[in-house]
C-alpha positions, 0 to 999 in steps of 0.5 A: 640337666639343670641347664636343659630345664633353664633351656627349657623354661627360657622356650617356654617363656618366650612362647608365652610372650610370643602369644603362641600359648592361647591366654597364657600372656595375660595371665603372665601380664597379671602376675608380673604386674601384682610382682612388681607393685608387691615390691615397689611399694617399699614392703621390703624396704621399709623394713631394712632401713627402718632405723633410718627412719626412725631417725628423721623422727629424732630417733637418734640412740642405737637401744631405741631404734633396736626395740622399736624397730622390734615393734615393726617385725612383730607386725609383720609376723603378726600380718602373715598369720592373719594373712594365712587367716584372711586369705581362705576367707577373702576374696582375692579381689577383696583383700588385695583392693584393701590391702592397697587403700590400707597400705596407702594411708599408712604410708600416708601417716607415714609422711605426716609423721615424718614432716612432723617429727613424730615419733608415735605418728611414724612408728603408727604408720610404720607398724600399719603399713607393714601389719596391712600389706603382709596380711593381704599382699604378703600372702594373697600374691603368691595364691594370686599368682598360682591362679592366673598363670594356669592358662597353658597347663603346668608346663607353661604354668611353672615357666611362668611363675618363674618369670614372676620370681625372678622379677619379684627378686630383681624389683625387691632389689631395685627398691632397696637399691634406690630407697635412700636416694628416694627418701632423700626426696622429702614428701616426694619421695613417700608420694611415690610409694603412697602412688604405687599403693594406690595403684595396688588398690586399683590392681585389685578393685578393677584389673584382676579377675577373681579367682576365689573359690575356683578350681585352677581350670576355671580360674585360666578360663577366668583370666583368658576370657576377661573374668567371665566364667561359664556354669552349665546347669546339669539336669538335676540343678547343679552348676557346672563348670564348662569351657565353651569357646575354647576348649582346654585341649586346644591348649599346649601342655593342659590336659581336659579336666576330669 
């Protein structure tokens, strides 16, 4: 059985990239691409080898590191509560535009802490870099990527929210993999982590539709009609949701709202 579901969600995924599920490889191309930034920018990394960092800022004693290596997990616990705060009050477009500017010039202080040997600049940079990006990216991507792969219906939706899974792990794993080597770079090596930020910026300022307050329907109409959701005024002065080019019958595996 589990076999037949993996066939399954391999069909599924290959009908999406194929285009033959009607706005599905859009909504696919969105979350693969919030998938990969989430990861590039070094949100993992950065927490496992915080020691080392610590240790181009002359940290160089075992006891120190641990403690201050504390500081920066109870930022990230402290980001993901406000984060599950933020993220009911934010739109999506809002929080994830800012959490790329802010992730952006914390790494930046990052850089400078390290060219200076500072500890307080690179533990600041540090502790606003992961503090920023989980109260924003942390949470907001799995709510993002929920929103824009429901063009298709369920089916389809779950095909494609596995694909951004696996390609959250595998990008996950890469950072990790080369983030030494990366670093070993100097200043280029932060720069591309602070250019990857960048682009989280621009991701959620100008390519992602948003999806904030919508019902899942209208957020598939969202990403299949470039953000452009259609009210209806009903007689009485209320505003409807309504598909007008593409009705969601016409689509493999969603049924017609109710």
């Amino acid at each position: 059985r589990t076999c037949a579901v993996l066939l399954g969600t391999f069909i599924d995924a290959k009908d999406i990239l194929i285009g033959r599920v009607p706005g599905a490889r859009q909504g696919l191309t969105l979350a693969l691409a919030a998938a990969v930034l989430n990861q590039a920018c070094a949100s993992t990394s950065i927490l496992i080898y915080a020691q080392k960092l610590l240790q181009t800022a002359g940290v160089q004693r075992q006891t120190e590191q641990d403690a201050q290596s504390t500081i920066i997990i109870a930022a990230k616990l402290l980001g993901v509560i406000l984060g599950l705060f933020l993220v009911e009050r934010v739109t999506r477009k809002a929080l994830l535009a800012a959490g790329g500017a802010g992730s952006a010039i914390s790494l930046a202080l990052l850089l400078v802490g390290m060219q200076l040997s500072s500890n307080v600049l690179l533990m600041t940079g540090m502790g606003c870099f992961v503090l920023c990006f989980y109260s924003t990216w942390g949470v907001g991507y799995w709510a993002v990527v929920v929103e824009v792969t429901t063009v298709g219906g369920p089916r389809y939706a779950s095909a494609a929210q596995a694909m951004c899974t696996a390609t959250l792990f595998f990008f996950g794993w890469l950072t990790s993999l080369t983030f030494v080597q990366v670093m070993s770079l100097g200043s280029l090596g932060i720069l591309v982590y602070v250019t990857v930020a960048v682009l989280m910026f621009a991701y959620g300022r100008c390519w992602l539709p948003e999806t904030s307050g919508h019902s899942l329907e209208e957020c598939a109409y969202s990403v299949e009609h470039q953000g452009d959701v259609c009210l209806a005024t009903d007689s009485d002065g209320s505003d409807d949701f309504e598909l007008s080019s593409t009705d969601s019958s016409e689509r493999p595996g969603m049924e017609r709202g109710t």
